[in-house]
Structures are given as structure tokens and as C-alpha cells.
N, C-alpha and C positions, 0 to 999 in steps of 0.2 A: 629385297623389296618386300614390305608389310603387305599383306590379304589383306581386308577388311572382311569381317564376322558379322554377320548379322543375326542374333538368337531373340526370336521371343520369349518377353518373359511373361511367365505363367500368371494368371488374374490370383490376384491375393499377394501375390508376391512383390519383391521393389529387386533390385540387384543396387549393391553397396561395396564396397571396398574394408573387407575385414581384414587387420595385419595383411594387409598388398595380396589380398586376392579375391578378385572380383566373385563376391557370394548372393546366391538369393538367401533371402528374409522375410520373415510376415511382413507385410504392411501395417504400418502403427495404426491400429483404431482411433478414430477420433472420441475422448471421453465425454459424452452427452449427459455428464449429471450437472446440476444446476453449479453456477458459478462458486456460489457461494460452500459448498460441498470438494468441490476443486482445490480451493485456496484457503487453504488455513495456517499459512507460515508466506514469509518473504521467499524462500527459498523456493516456495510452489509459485507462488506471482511470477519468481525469476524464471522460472522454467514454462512458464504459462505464455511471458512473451518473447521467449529464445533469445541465445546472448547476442547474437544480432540484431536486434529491437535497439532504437537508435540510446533509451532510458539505460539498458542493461551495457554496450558499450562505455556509456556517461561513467555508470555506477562502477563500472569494471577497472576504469580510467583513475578514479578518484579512490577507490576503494585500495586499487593495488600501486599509487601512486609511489617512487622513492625521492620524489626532490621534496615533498612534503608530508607531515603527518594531517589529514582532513579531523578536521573539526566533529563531534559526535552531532551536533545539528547537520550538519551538511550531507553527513552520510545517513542520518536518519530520512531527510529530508528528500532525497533521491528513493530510498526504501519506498515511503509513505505513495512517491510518485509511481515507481513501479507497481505497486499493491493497487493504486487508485487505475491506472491503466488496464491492469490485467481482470480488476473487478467489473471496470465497464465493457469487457471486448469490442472493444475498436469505438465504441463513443465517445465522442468530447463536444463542449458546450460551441454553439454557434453563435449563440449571445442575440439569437432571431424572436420576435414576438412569441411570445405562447410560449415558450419550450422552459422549462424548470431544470433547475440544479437542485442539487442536494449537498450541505457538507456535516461531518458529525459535530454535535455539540457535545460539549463535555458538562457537565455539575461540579463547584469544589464543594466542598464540606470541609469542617473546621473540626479538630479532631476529638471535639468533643461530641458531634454530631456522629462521628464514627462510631464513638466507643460507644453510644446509645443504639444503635445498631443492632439489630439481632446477624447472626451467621448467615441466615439465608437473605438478608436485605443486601447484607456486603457481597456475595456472590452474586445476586442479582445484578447490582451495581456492576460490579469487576473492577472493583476500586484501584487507583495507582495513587502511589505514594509518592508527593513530591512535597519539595519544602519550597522555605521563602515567604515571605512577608506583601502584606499590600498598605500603601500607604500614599493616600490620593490617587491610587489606581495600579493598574498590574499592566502592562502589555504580555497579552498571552500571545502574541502571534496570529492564528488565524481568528481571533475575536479580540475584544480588548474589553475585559471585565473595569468597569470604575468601582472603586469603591472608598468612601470615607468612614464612616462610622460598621457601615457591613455592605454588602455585597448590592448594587442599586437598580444594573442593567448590562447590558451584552449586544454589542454592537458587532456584526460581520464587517471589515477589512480587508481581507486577501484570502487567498484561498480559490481563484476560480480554475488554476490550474487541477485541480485538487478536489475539483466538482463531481458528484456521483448523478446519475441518470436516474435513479430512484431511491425513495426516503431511505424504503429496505437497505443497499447495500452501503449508504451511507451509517445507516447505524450498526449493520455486520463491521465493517470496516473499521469505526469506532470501539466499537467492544471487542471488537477481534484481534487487533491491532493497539491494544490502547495504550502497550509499553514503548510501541515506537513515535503512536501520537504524542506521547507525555512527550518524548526526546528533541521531537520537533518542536514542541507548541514551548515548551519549558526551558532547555538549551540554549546554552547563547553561543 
């Protein structure tokens, strides 16, 4: 016949199961520096909203998939979502009067406007290098650049999954992010 135990455990402490034996542990601090400080890779966002976060399950699913190989859009595209989620903690748009979204926009340049460039204009920038042609127009995905003769207007599309809660973290996001943005917006 089993006892039942009953031990308090000491304040500061958690009890966990190390190799099958119920151990005390610190309690994990909660890291209070600003978000943007936090997450500086996918791999932080993923850990930022734990693999049980319904996005990190998705990602987990498609990423370690064997009946198929995913697409570098599609896997980028769940990334961008985890990164957007873990940047806004726990916000998303309600699509209610008053309330603003935010999404990053991107500039192209034509690579003669690059090579005119000094070093510190193209670090400023954080330029990504993509190819491809425009001809009566480009669909970029979350905008759709037209263009005939050069570059005319920029029209938002989609993307509200994908909305930031302030300009800020949309354009940390943007430039912090902009090799997975390219992958998303570019990728087919």
C-alpha cells in the first residue's frame, strides 16, 4: 500500500523530474529586458513561445515532416509567424475602430543604386539580395509593387496575420528578420 508525502517546497524553488528523480531547482526568472533585446534569431522567438504554442507545434509538424519535403516559402512563412507572435506577446489585431497595425515595408533598389552606395548607407539599409525581373508589375506577397517603366506605387494586400502593435517592432522585425522576410515575400 503507497503513503502519500507531502514536502513543501522551499520559496525560490520549483521540484521537477531530473533523470527520474524528483529534484528541487531555481525557479526560472522571468527575463524583463525589452522584447526586442530578447529576440534576435527564430530560434529565440521559438523558445520565447514554447514548443507547445499552437504556431511552434504547426512549425514542428511541417518542418520535421517525412511524407513531404515543405516548400522554403512555407517554412519561411510559419518562421516570420512565430517571430511576429513572440514580438507582439500575446497581441493580435481585433480589426476594432481606432486600434493600428503595423507591417514592415521593404525599399528595392536596382543595383546600380546599390553600387552608388557608400558602406555605411548599405549597413544602414541591411540590404538582401534577391533577383528577378519586373515587367508590368512584381507581386511581392505582402505588398504588390507595379511597375512599368520604374518603380510607380505599393499597395498593402495581406499580411494581417502578420500585423505588429507598433511601427517600432515592425521595423525591428523588418531589419532584423529581413533574410527570412526576403524568403517569404520572394519564394514561391
Amino acid at each position: 500500500m503507497a503513503k502519500e508525502i507531502t514536502v513543501a517546497v522551499p520559496e525560490g524553488k520549483t521540484a521537477e523530474w531530473v533523470n527520474g528523480v524528483l529534484t528541487l531547482v531555481d525557479e526560472k526568472k522571468k527575463d524583463d529586458r525589452p522584447v526586442t533585446e530578447r529576440i534576435k534569431t527564430f530560434e529565440d522567438a521559438y523558445n520565447e513561445l514554447g514548443k507547445d504554442h499552437a504556431l511552434c507545434i504547426e512549425y514542428d509538424a511541417l518542418a520535421n515532416s517525412t511524407d513531404y519535403t515543405p516548400s522554403l516559402f512555407m517554412l519561411s512563412m510559419m518562421k516570420i509567424s512565430i517571430i511576429t507572435a513572440a514580438l507582439n506577446e500575446g497581441w493580435s489585431p481585433e480589426f476594432k475602430e481606432g486600434e493600428y497595425r503595423y507591417s514592415p515595408y521593404f525599399e528595392l533598389f536596382t543595383k546600380k543604386e546599390i553600387d552608388d552606395m557608400s558602406d555605411e548607407e548599405k549597413q544602414e539599409k541591411r540590404l538582401c539580395l534577391v533577383g528577378g525581373n519586373a515587367y508590368d508589375g512584381l507581386a511581392c506577397g505582402l505588398a504588390c509593387v507595379y511597375s512599368s517603366s520604374a518603380f510607380s506605387g505599393a499597395d498593402a494586400y495581406f499580411g494581417y496575420r502578420l500585423a505588429y502593435r507598433t511601427s517600432d517592432l515592425a521595423k525591428y522585425s523588418g531589419m532584423q528578420f529581413c533574410e527570412i522576410w526576403k524568403d517569404v515575400i520572394f519564394c514561391k
